[in-house]
C-alpha positions in Angstrom: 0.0 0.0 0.0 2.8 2.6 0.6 4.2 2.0 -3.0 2.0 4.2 -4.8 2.7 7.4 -2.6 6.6 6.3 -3.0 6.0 6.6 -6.7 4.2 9.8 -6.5 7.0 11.1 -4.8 9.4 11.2 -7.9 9.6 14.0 -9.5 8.0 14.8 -12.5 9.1 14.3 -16.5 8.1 17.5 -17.0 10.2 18.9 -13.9 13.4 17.2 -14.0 13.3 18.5 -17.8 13.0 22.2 -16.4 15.9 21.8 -13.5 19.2 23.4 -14.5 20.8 19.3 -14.3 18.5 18.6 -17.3 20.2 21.9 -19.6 23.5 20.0 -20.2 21.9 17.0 -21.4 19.3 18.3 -23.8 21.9 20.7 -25.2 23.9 18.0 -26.5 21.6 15.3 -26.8 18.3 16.7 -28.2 15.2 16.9 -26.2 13.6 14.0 -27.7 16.0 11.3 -26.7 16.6 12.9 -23.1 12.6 12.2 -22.5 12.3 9.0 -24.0 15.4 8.3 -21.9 14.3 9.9 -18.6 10.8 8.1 -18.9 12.6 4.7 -20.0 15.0 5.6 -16.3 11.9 6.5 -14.3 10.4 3.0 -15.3 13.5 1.1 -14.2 13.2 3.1 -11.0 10.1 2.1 -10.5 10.6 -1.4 -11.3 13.4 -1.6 -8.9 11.2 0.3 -5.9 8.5 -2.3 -6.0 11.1 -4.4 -4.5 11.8 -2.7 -1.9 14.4 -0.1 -3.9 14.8 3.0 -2.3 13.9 5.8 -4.6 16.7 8.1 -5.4 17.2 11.8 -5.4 17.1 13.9 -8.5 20.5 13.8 -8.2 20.7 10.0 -9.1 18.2 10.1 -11.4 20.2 12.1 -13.3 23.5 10.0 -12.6 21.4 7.3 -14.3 20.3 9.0 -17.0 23.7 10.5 -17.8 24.5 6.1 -18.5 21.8 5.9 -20.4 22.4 8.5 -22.4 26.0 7.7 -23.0 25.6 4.5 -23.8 22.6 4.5 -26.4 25.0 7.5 -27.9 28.2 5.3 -27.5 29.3 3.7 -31.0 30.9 0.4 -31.3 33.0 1.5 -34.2 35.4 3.3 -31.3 39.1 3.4 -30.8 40.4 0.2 -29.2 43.7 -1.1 -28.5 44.6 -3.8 -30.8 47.0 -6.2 -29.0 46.2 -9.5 -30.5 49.9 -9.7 -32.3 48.1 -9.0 -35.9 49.5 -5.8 -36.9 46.8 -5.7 -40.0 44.1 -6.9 -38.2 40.8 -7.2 -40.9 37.9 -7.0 -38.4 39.6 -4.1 -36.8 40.2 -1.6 -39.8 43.7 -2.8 -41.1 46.1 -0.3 -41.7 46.6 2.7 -39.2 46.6 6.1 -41.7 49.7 8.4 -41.4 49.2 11.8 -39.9 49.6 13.4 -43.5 46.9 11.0 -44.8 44.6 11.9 -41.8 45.0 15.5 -42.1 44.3 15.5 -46.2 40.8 13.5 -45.4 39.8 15.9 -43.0 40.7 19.1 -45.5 38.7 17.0 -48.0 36.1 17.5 -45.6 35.4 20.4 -44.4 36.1 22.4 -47.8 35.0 21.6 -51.6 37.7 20.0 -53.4 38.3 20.1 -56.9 37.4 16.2 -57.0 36.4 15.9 -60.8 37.8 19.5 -62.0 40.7 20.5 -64.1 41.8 23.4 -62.5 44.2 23.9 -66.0 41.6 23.9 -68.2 38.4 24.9 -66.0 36.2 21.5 -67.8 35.4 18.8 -66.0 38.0 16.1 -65.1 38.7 12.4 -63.8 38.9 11.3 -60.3 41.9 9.3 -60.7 43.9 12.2 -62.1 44.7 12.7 -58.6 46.3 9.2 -58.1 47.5 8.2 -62.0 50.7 10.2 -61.5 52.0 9.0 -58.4 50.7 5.3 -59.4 53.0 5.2 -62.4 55.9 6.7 -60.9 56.0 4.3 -58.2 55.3 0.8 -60.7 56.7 2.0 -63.6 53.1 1.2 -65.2 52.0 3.1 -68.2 48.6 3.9 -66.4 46.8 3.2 -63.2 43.0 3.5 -61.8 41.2 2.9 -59.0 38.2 1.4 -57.4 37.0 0.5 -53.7 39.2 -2.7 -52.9 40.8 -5.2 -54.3 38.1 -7.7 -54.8 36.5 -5.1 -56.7 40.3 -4.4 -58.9 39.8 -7.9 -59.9 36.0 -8.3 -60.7 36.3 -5.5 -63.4 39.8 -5.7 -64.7 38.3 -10.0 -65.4 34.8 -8.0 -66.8 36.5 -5.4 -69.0 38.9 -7.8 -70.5 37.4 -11.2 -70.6 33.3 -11.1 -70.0 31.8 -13.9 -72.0 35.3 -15.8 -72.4 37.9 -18.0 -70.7 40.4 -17.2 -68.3 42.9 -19.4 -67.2 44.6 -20.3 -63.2 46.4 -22.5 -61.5 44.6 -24.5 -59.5 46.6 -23.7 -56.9 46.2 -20.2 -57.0 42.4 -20.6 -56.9 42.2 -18.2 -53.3 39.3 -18.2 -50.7 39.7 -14.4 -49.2 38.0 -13.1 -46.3 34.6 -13.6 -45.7 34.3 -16.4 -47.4 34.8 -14.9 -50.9 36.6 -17.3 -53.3 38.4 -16.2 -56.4 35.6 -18.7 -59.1 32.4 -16.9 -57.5 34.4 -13.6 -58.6 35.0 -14.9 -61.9 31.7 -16.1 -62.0 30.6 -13.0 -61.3 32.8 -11.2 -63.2 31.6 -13.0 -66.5 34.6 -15.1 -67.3 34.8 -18.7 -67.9 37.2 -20.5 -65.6 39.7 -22.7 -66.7 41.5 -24.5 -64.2 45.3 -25.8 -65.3 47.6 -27.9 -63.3 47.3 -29.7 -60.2 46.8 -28.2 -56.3 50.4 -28.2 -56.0 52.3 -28.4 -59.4 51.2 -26.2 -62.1 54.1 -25.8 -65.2 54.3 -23.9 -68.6 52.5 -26.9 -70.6 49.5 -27.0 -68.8 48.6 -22.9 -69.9 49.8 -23.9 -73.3 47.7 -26.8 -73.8 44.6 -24.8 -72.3 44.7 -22.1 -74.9 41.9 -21.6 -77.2 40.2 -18.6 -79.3 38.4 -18.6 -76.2 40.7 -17.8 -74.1 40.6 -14.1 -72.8 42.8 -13.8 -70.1 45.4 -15.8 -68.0 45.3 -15.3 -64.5 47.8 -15.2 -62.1 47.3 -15.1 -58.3 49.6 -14.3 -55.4 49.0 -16.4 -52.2 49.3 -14.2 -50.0 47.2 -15.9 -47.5 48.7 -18.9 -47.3 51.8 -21.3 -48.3 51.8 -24.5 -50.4 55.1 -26.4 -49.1 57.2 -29.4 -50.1 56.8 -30.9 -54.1 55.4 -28.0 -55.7 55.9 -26.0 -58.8 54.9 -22.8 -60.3 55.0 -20.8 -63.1 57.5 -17.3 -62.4 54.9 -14.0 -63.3 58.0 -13.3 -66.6 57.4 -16.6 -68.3 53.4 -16.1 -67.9 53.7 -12.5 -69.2 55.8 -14.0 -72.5 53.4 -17.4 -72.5 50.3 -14.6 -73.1 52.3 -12.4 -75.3 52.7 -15.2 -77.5 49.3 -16.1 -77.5 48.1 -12.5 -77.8 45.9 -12.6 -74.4 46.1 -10.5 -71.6 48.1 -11.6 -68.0 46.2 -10.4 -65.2 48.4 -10.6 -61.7 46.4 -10.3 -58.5 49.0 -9.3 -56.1 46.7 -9.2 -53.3 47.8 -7.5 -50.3 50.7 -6.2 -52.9 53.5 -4.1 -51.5 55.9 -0.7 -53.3 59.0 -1.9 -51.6 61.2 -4.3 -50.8 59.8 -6.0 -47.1 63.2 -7.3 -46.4 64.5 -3.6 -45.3 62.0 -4.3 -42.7 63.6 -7.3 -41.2 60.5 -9.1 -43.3 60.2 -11.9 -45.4 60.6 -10.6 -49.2 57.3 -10.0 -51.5 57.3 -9.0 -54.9 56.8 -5.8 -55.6 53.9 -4.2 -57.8 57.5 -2.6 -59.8 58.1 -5.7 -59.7 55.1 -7.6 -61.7 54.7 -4.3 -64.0 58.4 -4.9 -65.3 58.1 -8.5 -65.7 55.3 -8.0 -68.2 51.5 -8.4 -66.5 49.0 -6.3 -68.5 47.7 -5.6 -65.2 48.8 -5.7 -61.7 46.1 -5.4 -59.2 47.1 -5.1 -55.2 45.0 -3.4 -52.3 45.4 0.3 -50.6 44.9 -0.8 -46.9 46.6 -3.3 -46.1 50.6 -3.8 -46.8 50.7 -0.5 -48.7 49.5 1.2 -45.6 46.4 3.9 -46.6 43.0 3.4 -46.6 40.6 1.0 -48.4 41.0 0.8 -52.1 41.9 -1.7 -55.0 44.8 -0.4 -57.6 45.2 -1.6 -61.0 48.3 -0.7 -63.0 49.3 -1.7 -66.0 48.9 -1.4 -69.5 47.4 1.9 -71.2 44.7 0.2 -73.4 43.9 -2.1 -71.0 43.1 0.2 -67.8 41.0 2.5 -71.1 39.0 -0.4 -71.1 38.4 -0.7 -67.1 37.7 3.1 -67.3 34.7 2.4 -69.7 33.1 -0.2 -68.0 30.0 0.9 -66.3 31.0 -1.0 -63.3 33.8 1.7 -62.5 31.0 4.1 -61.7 29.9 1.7 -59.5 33.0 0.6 -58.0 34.9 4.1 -57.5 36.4 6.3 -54.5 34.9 8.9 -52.7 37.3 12.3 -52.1 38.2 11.3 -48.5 39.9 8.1 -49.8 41.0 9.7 -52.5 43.0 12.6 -50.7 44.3 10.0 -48.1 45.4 7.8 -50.5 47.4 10.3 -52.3 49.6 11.4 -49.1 49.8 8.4 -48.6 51.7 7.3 -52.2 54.0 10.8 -51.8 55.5 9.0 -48.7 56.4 6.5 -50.4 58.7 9.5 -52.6 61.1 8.6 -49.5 61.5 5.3 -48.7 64.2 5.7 -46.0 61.9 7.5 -44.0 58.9 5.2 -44.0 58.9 3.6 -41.1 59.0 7.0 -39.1 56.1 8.5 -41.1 53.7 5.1 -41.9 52.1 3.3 -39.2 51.8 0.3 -40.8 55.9 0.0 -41.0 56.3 1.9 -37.9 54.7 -1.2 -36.4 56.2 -3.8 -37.8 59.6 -2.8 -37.9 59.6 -2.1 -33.7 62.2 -4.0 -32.0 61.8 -6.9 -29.8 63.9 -5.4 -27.0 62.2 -2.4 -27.2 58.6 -4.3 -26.5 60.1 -6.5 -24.0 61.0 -3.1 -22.4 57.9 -1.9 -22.5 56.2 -4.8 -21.3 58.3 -4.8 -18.7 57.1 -1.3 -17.7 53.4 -2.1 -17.9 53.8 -5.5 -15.8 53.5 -4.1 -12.2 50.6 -1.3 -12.7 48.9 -4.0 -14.5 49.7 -6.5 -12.0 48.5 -3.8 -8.9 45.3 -3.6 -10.6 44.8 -7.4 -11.2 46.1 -9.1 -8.4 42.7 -8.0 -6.1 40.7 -10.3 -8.7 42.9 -13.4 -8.6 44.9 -12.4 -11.7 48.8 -13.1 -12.2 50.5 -10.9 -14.5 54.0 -12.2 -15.9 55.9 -10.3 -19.2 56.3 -13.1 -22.0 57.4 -13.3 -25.1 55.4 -13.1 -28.2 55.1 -14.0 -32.4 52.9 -11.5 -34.4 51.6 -11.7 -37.0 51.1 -8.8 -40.2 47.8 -10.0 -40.9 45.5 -9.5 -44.2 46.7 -12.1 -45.8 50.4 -11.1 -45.9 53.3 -13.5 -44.7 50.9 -16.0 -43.2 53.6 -18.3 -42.1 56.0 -15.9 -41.0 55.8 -14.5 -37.8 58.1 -11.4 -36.0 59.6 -11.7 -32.6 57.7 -9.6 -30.0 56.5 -9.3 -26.3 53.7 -8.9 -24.7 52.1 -9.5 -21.0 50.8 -12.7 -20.0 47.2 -12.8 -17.7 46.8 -16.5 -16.3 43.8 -17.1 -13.8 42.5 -19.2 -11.2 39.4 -20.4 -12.7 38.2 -21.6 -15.6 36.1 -19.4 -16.9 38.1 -15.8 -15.5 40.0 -15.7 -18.7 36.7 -15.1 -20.8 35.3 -12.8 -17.7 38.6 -10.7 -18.0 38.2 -10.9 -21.6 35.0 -9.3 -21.9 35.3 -6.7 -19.0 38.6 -5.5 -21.5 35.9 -5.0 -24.3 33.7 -2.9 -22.3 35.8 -0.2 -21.1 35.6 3.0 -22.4 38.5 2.2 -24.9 38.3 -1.3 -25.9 41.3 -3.4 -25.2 41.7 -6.3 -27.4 44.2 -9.6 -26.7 44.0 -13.5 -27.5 43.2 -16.3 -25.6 45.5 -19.3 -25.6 47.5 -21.6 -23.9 46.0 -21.2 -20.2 46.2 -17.6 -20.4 45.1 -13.9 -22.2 47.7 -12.7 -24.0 48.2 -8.9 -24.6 51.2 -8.5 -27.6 52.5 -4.9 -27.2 53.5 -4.8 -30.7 51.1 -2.0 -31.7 51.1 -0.3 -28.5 52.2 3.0 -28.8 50.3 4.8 -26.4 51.2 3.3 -23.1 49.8 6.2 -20.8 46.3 6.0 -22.7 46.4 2.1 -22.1 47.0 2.5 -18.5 44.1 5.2 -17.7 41.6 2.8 -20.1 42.4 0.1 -17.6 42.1 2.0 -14.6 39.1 3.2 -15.7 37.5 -0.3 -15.3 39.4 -1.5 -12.6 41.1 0.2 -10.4 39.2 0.3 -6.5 36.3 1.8 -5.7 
């Protein structure tokens, strides 16, 4: 019987709106979501007195509207720290822009930009005007264009030069990329008949010789980047396909995939070839990706031969397919680091990252160890410094690894690991490690802003 003067005693919707606490929030969130919210925090309030709650002041009304709030307004597509030990990590953005890359997307922005405008001859102009340049400088192709990945690079460079034809792969090289997206549903797509030569792990000169026909369009060639075949195998070099399809007068189409502009071996990395590289040893067209080992945003590239990247320019899926300014801007600064080689790995994240050394990790794990430790101890967590293998990720390397270090979280039940692991995920900025061996694993590889770690964590743990 006394509940329904308890809830008569809470203040108004209409009040709380009109009390100077309420200004803040309807300033900055609007007033229609502050009242849906309020009534939605009101209800709960209730719910909870008819329990034998206490009602709280207006004060804590307001403290619990303030969650609300945040958290309906809270995106998940926030800044996390990525310590799983894969530097290109696909589900969490891939490559890390440069500063010069970030600060031409946001000047693409906020002003107009002469996107499609020749500022020479005051007409309209091309989009990839912007990019061609710098694209052929840096692969010695005779022209270059663009479109929104590399799945997409492939789709219409297969469309504008083989729709309604053959195109010929090694079996081996028939690749399943992310998302379940395998290189025959492309082709399918793309219009081009597949014809599949040599065996999973042998594929020689004879077997694209003895599969050409009028038919035949194209012949494919594709990197894999995402994995390794090892032991008796055999492939065909990129040179003697380019001078196999010469002869035959088809086109030779080289997915590079992740694709890189310079030698990885500078980087204490495992060597890839280059995009220079598959221009000079003949491919009609080189396609590789913009986010991923090249370091700049999402986007596919294809280089390569004049006529042939005419033809990709006509196809009425390059409308569909193309870059918006932002990219476009970032991707640019992005290529005119690459003007100075000797300097990348100060000025590109990507490199920055995986160049760091393994002593200087260890060094810093070493630092974070005992404030992580203070913090974890109280909930039966041990904390020990360990050493590490990451990995580059996107489909680069996939059997290499890189030395690292990282922190090691072991604890005394079963199921604390995946408690830990999801109270990381919920704090205000995301922390993100691997589970394995007995213990949560956080690789410091791509850790470069230690204090900003530390006041996430303390945020969600430190005592009350």
């Amino acid at each position: 019987m006394d509940a329904p003067a308890d809830f008569r005693a809470l203040p108004s919707i209409d009040h709380l709106l009109k009390s100077e606490a309420a200004a803040p929030l309807l300033d900055r969130y609007g007033r229609t979501l502050v009242t849906d919210e309020l009534r939605a925090t009101l209800q709960d309030i209730r719910a909870a007195m008819r329990t034998g709650g206490t009602p709280p002041d207006e004060a804590g009304i307001f403290a619990a509207l303030l969650a609300r709030l945040e958290h309906r307004d809270r995106s998940n597509l926030r800044p996390l720290f990525n310590l799983t030990g894969t530097v290109l990590h696909t589900n969490l953005g891939r490559a890390l822009l440069a500063e010069e890359a970030i600060a031409a997307a946001v000047d693409a922005m906020r002003e107009a930009a002469a996107l499609e405008f020749d500022l020479d001859s005051g007409r309209r102009g091309e989009r990839d005007s912007h990019l061609r340049g710098l694209l052929c400088e840096l692969t010695g192709a005779e022209d270059a264009t663009i479109v929104n990945n590399n799945a997409a690079a492939v789709l219409i460079a297969l469309n504008a030069v083989g729709a309604g034809r053959e195109a010929i792969v090694s079996r081996g090289e028939l690749i399943e990329i992310g998302g379940a997206f395998r290189m025959p549903d492309i082709m399918e797509r793309a219009g081009v008949r597949l014809v599949e030569v040599g065996t999973t792990n042998r594929t020689h000169p004879k077997d694209y010789r003895g599969a050409l026909r009028p038919e035949t369009a194209l012949i494919l060639k594709v990197h894999t980047s995402n994995y390794r075949i090892e032991g008796f195998t055999a492939e065909v070099p990129g040179a003697e396909l380019a001078d196999i399809a010469k002869e035959a007068g088809v086109a030779l189409v080289n997915d590079l995939g992740s694709g890189t502009l310079i030698d990885l071996s500078r980087f204490g990395l495992k060597r890839e070839p280059t995009v220079r590289e598959a221009v000079a040893e003949g491919a009609g067209l080189v396609t590789f990706s913009g986010d991923k080992l090249l370091g700049g945003p999402q986007a596919g590239f294809i280089v390569g031969r004049r006529d042939l990247i005419a033809e990709i320019n006509r196809n009425p899926l390059k409308r569909a397919l193309r870059v918006d300014k932002l990219r476009i801007a970032a991707l640019e600064a992005t290529l005119k680091l690459y003007r100075d080689p000797d300097r990348l790995a100060a000025r590109l994240p990507t490199f920055r990252l995986l160049s760091r050394k393994e002593c200087d990790i260890r060094q810093q794990a070493e630092r974070l160890a005992p404030a992580l430790a203070t913090l974890l101890a109280p909930l039966g967590y041990a904390v020990d410094v360990c050493a590490c293998a990451s990995q580059i990720g996107s489909g680069a390397l996939p059997v290499d690894t890189i030395p690292s270090a990282g922190l090691r979280i072991a604890g005394a039940s079963g199921g604390a690991l995946e408690t830990l692991a999801a109270r990381l995920r919920a704090l205000p900025r995301p922390i993100l490690g691997r589970i394995g061996d007995g213990a949560l694993i956080l690789d410091l590889r791509c850790l470069l802003d230690e204090a900003g770690f530390l006041d996430s964590l303390s945020s969600g743990f430190a005592p009350s």
